[in-house]
PDB file with SEQRES, HELIX, SHEET and CRYST1 records, atoms N, CA, C and O in Angstrom:
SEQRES   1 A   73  UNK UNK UNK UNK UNK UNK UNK UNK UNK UNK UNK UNK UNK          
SEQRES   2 A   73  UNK UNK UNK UNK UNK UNK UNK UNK UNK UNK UNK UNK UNK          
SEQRES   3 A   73  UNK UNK UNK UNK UNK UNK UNK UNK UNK UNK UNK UNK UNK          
SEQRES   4 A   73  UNK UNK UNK UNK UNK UNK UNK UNK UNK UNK UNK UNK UNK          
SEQRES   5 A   73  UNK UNK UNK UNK UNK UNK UNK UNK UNK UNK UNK UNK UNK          
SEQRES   6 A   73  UNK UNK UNK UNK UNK UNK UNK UNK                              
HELIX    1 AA1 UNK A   25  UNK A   37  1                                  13    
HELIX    2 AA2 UNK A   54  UNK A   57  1                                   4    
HELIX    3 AA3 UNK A   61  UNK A   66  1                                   6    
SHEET    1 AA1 2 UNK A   3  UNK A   8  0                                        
SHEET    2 AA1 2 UNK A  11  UNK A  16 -1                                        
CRYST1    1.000    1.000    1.000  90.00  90.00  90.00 P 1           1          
ATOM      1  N   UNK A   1      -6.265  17.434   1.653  1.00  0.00           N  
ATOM      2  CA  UNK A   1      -6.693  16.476   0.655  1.00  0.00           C  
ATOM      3  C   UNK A   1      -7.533  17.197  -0.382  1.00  0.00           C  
ATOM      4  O   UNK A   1      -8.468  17.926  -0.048  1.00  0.00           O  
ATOM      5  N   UNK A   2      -7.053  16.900  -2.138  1.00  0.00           N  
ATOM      6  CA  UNK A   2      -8.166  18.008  -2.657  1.00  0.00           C  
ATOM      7  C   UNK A   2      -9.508  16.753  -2.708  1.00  0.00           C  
ATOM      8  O   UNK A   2      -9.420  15.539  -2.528  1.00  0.00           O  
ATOM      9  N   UNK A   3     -10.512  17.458  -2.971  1.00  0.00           N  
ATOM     10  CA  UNK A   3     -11.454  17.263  -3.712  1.00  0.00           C  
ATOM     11  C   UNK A   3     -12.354  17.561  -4.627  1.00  0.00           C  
ATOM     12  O   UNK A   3     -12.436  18.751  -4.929  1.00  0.00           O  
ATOM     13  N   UNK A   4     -13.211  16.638  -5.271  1.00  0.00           N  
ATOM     14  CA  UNK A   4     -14.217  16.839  -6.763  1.00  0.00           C  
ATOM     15  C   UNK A   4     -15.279  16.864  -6.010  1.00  0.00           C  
ATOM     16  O   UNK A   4     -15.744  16.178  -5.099  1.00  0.00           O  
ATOM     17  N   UNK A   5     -15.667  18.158  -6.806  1.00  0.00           N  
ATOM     18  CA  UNK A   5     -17.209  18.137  -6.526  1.00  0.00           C  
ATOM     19  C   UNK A   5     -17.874  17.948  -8.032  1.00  0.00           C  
ATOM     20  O   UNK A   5     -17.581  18.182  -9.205  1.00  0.00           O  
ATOM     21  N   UNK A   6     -19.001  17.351  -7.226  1.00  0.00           N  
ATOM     22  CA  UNK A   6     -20.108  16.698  -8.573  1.00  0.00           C  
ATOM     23  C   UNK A   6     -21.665  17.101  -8.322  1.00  0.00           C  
ATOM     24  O   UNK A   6     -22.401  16.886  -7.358  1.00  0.00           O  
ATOM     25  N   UNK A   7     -21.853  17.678  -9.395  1.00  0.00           N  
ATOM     26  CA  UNK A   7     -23.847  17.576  -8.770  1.00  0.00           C  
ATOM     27  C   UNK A   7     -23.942  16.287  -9.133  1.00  0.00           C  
ATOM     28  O   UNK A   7     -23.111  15.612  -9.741  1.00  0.00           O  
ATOM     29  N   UNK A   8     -25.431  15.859  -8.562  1.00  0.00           N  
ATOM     30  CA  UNK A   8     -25.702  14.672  -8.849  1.00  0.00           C  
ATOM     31  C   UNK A   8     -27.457  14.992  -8.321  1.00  0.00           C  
ATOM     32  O   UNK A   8     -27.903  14.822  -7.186  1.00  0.00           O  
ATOM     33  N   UNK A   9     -27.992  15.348  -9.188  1.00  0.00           N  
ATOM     34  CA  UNK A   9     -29.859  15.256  -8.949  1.00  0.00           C  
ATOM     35  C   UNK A   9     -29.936  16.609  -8.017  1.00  0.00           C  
ATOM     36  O   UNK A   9     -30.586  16.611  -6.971  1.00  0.00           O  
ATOM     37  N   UNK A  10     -29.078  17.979  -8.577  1.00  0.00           N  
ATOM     38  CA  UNK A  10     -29.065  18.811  -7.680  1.00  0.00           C  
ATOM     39  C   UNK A  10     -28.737  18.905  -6.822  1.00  0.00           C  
ATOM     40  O   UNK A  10     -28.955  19.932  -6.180  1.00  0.00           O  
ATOM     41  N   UNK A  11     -27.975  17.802  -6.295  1.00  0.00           N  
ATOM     42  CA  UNK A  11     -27.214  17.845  -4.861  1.00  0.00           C  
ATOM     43  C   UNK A  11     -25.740  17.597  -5.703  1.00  0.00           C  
ATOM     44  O   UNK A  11     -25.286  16.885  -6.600  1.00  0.00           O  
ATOM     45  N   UNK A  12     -25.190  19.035  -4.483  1.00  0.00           N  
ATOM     46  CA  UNK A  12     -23.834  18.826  -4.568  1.00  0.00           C  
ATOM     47  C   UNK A  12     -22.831  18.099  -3.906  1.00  0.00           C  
ATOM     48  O   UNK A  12     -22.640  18.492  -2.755  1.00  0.00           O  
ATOM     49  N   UNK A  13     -21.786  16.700  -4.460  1.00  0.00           N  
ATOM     50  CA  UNK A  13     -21.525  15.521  -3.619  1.00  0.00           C  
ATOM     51  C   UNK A  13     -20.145  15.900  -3.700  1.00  0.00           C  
ATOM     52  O   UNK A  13     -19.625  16.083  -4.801  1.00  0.00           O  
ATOM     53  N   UNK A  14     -19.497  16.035  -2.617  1.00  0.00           N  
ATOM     54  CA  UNK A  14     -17.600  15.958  -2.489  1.00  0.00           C  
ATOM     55  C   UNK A  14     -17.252  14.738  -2.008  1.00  0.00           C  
ATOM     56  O   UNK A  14     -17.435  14.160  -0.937  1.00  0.00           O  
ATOM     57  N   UNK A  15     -16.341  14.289  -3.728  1.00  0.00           N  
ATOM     58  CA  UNK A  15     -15.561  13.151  -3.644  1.00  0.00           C  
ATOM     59  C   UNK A  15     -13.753  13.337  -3.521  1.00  0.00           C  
ATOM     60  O   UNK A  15     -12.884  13.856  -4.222  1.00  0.00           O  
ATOM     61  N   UNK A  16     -13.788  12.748  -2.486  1.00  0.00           N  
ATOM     62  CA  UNK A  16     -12.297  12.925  -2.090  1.00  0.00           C  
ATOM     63  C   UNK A  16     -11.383  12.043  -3.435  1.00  0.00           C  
ATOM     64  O   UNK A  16     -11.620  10.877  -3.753  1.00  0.00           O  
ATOM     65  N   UNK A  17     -10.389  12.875  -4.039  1.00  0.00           N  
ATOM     66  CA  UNK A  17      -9.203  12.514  -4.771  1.00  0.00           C  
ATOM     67  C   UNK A  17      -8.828  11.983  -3.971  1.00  0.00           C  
ATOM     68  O   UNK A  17      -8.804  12.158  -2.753  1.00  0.00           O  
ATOM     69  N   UNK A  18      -8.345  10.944  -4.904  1.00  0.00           N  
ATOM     70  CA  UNK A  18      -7.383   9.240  -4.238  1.00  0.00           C  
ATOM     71  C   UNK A  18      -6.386   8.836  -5.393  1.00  0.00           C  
ATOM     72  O   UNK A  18      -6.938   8.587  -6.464  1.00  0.00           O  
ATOM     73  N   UNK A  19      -4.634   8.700  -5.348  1.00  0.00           N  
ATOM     74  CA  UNK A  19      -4.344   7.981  -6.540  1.00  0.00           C  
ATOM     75  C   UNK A  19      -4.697   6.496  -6.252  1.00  0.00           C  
ATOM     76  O   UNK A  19      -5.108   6.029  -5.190  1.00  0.00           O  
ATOM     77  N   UNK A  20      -4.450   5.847  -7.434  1.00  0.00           N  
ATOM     78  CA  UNK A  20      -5.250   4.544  -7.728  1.00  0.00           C  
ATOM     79  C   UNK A  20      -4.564   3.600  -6.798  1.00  0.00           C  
ATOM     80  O   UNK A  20      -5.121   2.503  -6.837  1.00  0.00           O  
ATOM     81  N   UNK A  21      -3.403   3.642  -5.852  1.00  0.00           N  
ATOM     82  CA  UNK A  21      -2.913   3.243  -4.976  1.00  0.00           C  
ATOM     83  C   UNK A  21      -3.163   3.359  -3.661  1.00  0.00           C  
ATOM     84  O   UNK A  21      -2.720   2.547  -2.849  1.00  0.00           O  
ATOM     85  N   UNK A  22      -3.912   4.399  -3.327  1.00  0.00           N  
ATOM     86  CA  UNK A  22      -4.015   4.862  -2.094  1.00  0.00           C  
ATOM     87  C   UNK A  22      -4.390   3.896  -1.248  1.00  0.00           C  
ATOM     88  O   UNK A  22      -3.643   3.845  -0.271  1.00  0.00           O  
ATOM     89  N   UNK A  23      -5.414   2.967  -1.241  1.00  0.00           N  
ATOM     90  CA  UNK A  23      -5.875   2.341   0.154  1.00  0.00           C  
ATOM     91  C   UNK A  23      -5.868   0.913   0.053  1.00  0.00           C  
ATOM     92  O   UNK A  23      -5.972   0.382   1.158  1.00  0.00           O  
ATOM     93  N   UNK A  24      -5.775   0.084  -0.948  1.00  0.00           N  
ATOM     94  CA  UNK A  24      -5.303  -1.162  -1.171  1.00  0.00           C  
ATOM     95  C   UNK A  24      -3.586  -1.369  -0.917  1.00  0.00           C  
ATOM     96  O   UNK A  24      -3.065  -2.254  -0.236  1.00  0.00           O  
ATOM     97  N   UNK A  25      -2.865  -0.229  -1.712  1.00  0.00           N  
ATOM     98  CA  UNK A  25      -1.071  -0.125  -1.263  1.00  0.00           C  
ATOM     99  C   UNK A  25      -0.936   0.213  -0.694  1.00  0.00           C  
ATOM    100  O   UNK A  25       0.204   0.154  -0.235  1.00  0.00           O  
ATOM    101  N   UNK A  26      -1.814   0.870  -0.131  1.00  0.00           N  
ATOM    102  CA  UNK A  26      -1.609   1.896   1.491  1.00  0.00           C  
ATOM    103  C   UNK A  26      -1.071   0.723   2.584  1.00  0.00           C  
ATOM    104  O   UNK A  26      -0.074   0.536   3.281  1.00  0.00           O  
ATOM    105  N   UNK A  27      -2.320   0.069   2.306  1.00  0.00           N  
ATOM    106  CA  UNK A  27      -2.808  -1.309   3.363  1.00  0.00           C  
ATOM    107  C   UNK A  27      -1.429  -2.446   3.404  1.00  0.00           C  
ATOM    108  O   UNK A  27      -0.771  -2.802   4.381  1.00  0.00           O  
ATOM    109  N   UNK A  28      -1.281  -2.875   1.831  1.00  0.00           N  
ATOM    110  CA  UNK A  28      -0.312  -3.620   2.068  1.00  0.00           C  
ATOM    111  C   UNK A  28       1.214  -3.122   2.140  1.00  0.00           C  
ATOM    112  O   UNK A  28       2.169  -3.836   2.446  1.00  0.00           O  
ATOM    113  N   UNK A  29       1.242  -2.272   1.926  1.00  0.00           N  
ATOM    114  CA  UNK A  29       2.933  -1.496   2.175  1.00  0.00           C  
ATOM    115  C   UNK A  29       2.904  -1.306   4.083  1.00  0.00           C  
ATOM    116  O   UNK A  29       3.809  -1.574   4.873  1.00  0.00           O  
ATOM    117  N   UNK A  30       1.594  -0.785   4.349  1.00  0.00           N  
ATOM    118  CA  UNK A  30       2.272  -0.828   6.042  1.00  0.00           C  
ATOM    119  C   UNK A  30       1.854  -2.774   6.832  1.00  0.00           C  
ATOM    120  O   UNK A  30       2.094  -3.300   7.919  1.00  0.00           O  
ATOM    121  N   UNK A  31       1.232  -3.195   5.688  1.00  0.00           N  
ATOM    122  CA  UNK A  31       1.482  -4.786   6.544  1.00  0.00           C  
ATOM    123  C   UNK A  31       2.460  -5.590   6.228  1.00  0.00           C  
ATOM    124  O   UNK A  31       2.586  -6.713   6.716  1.00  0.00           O  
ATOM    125  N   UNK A  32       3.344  -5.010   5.263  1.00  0.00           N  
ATOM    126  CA  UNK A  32       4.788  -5.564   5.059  1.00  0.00           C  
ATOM    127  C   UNK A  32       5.511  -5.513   5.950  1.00  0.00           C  
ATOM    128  O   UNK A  32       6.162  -6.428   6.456  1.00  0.00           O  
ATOM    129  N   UNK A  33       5.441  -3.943   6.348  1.00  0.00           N  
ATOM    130  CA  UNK A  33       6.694  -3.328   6.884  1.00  0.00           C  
ATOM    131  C   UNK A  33       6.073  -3.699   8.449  1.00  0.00           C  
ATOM    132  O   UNK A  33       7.003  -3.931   9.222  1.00  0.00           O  
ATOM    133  N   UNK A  34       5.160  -3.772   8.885  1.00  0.00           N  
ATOM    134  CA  UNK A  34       4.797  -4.574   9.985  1.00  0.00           C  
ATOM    135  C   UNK A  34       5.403  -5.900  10.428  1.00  0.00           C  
ATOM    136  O   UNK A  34       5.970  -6.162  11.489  1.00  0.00           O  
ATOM    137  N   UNK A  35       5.190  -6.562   9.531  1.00  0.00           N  
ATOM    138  CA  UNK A  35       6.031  -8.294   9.842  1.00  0.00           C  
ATOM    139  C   UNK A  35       7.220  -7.913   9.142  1.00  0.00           C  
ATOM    140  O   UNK A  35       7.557  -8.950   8.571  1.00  0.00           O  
ATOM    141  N   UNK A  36       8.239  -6.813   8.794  1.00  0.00           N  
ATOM    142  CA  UNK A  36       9.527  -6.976   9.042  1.00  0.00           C  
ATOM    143  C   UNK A  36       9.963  -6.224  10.063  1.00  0.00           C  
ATOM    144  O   UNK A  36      11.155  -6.368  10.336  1.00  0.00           O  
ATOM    145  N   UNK A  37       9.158  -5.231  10.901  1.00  0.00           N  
ATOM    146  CA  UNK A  37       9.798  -5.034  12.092  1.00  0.00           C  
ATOM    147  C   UNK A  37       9.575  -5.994  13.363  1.00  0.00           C  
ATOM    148  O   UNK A  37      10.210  -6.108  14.411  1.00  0.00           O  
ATOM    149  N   UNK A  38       8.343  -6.688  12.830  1.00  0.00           N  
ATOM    150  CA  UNK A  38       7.743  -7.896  13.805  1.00  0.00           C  
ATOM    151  C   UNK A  38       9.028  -9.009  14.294  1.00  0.00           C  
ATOM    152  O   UNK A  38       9.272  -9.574  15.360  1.00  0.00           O  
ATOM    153  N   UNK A  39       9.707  -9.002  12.916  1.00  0.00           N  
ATOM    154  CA  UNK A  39      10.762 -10.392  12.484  1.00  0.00           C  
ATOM    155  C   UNK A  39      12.118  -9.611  12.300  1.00  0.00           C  
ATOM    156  O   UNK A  39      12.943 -10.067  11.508  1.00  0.00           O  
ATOM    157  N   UNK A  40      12.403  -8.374  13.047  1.00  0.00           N  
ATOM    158  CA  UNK A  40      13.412  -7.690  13.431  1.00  0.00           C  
ATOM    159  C   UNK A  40      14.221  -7.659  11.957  1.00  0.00           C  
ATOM    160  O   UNK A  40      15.395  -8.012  11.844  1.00  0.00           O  
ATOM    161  N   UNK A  41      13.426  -7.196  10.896  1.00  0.00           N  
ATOM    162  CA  UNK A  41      14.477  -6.975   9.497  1.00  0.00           C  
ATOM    163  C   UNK A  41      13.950  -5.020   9.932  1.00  0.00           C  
ATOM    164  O   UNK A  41      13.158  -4.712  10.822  1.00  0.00           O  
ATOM    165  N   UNK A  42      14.741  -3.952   8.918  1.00  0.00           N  
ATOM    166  CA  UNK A  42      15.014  -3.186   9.003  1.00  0.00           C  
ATOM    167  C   UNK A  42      13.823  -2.435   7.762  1.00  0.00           C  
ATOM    168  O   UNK A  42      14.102  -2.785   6.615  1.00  0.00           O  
ATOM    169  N   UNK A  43      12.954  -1.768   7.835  1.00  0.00           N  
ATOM    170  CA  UNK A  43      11.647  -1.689   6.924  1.00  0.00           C  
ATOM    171  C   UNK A  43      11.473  -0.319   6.189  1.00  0.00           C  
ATOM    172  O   UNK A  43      10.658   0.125   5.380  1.00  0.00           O  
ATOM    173  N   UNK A  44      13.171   0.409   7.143  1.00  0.00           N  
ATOM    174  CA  UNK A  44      13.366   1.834   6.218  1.00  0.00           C  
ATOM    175  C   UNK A  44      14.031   1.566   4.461  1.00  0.00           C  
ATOM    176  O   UNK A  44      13.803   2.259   3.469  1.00  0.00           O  
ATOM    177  N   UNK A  45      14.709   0.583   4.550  1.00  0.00           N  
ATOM    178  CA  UNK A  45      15.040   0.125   3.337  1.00  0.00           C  
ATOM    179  C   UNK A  45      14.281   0.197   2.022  1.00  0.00           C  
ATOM    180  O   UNK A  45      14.832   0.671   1.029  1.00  0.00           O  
ATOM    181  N   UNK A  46      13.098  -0.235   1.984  1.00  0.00           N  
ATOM    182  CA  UNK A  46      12.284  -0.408   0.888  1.00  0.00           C  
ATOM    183  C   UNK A  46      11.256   0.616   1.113  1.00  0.00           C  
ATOM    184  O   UNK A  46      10.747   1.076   2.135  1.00  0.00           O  
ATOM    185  N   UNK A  47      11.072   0.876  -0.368  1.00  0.00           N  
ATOM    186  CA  UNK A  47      10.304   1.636  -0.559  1.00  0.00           C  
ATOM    187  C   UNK A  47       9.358   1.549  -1.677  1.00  0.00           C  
ATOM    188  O   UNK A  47       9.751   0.736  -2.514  1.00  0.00           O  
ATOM    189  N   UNK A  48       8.100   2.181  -2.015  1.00  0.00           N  
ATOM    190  CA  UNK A  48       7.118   2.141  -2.359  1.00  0.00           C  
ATOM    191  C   UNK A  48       7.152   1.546  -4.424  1.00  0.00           C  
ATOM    192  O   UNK A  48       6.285   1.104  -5.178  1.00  0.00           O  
ATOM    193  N   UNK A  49       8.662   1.884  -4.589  1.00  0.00           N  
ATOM    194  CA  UNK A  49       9.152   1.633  -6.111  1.00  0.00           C  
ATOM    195  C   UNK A  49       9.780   0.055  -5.872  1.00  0.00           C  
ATOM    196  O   UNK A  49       9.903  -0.634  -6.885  1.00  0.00           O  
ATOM    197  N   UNK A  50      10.054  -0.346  -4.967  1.00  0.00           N  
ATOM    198  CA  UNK A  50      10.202  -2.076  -4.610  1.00  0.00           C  
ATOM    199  C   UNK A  50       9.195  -2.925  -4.217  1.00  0.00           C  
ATOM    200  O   UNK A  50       9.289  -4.137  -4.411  1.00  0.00           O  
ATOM    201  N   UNK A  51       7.796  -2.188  -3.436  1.00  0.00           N  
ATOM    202  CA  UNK A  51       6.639  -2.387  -3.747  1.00  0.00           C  
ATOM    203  C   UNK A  51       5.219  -2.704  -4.596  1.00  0.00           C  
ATOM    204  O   UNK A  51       4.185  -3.362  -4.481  1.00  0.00           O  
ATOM    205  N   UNK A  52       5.759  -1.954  -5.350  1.00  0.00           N  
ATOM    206  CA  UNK A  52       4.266  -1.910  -5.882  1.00  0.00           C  
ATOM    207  C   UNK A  52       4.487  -2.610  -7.344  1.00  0.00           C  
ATOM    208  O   UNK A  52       3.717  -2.235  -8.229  1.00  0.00           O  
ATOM    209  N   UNK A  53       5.576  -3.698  -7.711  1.00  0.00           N  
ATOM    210  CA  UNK A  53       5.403  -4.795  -8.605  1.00  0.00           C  
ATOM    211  C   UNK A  53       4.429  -5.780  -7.791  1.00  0.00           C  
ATOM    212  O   UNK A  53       3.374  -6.138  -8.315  1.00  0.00           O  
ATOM    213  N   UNK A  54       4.667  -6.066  -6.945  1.00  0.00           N  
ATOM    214  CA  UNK A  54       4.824  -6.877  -6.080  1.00  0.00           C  
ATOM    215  C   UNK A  54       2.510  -6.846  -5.524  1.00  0.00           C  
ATOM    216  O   UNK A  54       1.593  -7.556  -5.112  1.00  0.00           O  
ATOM    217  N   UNK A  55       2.750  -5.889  -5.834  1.00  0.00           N  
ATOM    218  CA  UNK A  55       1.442  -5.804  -5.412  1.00  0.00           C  
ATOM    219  C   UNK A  55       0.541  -5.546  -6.652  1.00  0.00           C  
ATOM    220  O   UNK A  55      -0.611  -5.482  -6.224  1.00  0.00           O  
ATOM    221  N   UNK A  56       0.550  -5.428  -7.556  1.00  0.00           N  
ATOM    222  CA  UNK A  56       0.109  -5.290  -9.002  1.00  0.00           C  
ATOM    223  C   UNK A  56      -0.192  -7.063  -9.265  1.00  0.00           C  
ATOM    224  O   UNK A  56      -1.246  -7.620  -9.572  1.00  0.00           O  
ATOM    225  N   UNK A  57       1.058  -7.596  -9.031  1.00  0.00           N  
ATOM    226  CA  UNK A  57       0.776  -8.785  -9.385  1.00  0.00           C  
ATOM    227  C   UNK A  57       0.193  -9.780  -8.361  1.00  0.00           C  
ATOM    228  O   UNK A  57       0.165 -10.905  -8.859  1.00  0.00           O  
ATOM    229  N   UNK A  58      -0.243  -9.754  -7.202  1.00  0.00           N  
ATOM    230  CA  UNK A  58      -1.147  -9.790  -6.283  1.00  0.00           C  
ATOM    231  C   UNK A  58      -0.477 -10.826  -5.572  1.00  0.00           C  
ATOM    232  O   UNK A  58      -0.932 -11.891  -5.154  1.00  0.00           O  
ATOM    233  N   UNK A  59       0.650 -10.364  -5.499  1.00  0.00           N  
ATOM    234  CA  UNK A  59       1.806 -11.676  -4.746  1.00  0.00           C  
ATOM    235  C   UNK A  59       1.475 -11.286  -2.771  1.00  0.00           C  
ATOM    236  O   UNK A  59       0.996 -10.244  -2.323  1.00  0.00           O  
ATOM    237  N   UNK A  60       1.860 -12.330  -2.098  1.00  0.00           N  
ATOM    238  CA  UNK A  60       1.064 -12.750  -1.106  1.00  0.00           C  
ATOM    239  C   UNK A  60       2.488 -11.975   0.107  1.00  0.00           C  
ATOM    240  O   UNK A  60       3.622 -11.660  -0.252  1.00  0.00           O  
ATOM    241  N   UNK A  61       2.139 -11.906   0.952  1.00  0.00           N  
ATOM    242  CA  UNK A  61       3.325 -10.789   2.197  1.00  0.00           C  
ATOM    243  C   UNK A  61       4.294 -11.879   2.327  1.00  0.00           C  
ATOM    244  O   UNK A  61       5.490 -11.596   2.402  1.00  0.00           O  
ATOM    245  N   UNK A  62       3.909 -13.070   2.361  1.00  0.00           N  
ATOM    246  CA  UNK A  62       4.984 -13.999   2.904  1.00  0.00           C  
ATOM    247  C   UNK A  62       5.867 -14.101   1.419  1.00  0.00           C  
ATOM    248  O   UNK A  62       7.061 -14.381   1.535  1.00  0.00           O  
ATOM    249  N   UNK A  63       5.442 -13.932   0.342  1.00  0.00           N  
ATOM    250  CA  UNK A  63       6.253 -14.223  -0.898  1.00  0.00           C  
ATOM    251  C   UNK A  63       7.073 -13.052  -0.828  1.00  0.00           C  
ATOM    252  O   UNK A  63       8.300 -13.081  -0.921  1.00  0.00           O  
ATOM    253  N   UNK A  64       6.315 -11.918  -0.647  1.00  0.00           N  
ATOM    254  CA  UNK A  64       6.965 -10.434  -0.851  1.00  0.00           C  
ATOM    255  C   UNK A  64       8.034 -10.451   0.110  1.00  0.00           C  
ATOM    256  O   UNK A  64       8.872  -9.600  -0.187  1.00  0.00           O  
ATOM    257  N   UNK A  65       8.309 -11.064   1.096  1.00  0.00           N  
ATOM    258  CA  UNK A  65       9.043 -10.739   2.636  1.00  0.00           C  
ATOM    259  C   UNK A  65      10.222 -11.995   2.072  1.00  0.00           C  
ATOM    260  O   UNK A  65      11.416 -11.699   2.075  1.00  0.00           O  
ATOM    261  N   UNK A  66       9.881 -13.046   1.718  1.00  0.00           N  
ATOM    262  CA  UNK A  66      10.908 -13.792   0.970  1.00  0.00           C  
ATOM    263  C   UNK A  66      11.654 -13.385  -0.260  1.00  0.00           C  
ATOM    264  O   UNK A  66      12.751 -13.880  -0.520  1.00  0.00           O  
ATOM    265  N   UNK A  67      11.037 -12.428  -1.076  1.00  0.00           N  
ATOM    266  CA  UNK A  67      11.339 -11.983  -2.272  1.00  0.00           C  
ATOM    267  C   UNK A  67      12.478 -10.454  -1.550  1.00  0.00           C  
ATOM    268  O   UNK A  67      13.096  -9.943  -2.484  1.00  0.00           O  
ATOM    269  N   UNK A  68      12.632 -10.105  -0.854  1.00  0.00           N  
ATOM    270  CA  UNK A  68      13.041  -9.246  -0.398  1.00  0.00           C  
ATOM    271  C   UNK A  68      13.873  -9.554   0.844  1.00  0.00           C  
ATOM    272  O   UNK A  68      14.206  -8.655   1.616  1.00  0.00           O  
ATOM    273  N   UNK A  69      14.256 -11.025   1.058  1.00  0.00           N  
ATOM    274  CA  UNK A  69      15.358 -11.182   1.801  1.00  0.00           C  
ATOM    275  C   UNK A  69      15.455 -11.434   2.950  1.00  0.00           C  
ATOM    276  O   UNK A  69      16.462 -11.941   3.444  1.00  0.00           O  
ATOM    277  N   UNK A  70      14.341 -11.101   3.629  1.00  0.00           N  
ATOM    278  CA  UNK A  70      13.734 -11.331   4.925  1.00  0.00           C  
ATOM    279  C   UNK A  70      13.486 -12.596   5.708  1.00  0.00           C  
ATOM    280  O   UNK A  70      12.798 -13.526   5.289  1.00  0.00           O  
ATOM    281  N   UNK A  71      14.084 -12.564   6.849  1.00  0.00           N  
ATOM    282  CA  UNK A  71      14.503 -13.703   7.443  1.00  0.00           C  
ATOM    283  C   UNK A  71      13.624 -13.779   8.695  1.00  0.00           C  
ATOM    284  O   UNK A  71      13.185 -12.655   8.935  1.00  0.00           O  
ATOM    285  N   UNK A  72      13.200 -14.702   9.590  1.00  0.00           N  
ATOM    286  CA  UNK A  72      12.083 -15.083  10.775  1.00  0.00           C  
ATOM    287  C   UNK A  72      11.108 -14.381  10.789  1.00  0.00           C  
ATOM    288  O   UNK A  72      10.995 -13.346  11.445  1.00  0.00           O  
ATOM    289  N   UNK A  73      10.373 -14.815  10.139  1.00  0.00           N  
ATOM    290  CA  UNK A  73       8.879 -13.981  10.204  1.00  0.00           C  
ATOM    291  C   UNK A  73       7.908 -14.868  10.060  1.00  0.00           C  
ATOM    292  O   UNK A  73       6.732 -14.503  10.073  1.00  0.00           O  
TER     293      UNK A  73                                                      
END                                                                             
C-alpha cells in the first residue's frame, strides 16, 4: 500500500493512499455480492463498472439486486 507522508507540528504522520472508492465501494460491492450468493444468483458476473453507478447514486442493495436481475433474496 503506498503512502503520504506529512509533517504536521514536527511530527512526521503516514497517511495511507486510498482511491476515493476504497472503503464505502469496498463495503457495498462485497454486500451485494453477499446476498447474491446468499439467494444462489452467480456474483462472478458483475463487476465493479456495473457497480459503481449504482452506488454514486446511493441506490439501496435490494434496488441494486433487482436492477441487476436477481431473483430470491
Amino acid at each position: 500500500m503506498n503512502r503520504k507522508v506529512v509533517k504536521v507540528n514536527k511530527h512526521v504522520v503516514e497517511i495511507p493512499e486510498q482511491s476515493p472508492w476504497d472503503s464505502g465501494f469496498s463495503i457495498f460491492k462485497r454486500r451485494i455480492g453477499e446476498l447474491m450468493q446468499l439467494s444462489g444468483n452467480d456474483d462472478s458476473a458483475i463487476d465493479d463498472d456495473d457497480l459503481i453507478p449504482y452506488y454514486r447514486m446511493g441506490e439501496s442493495e435490494t434496488f441494486v439486486l433487482s436492477a441487476l436481475g436477481c431473483t430470491g433474496y
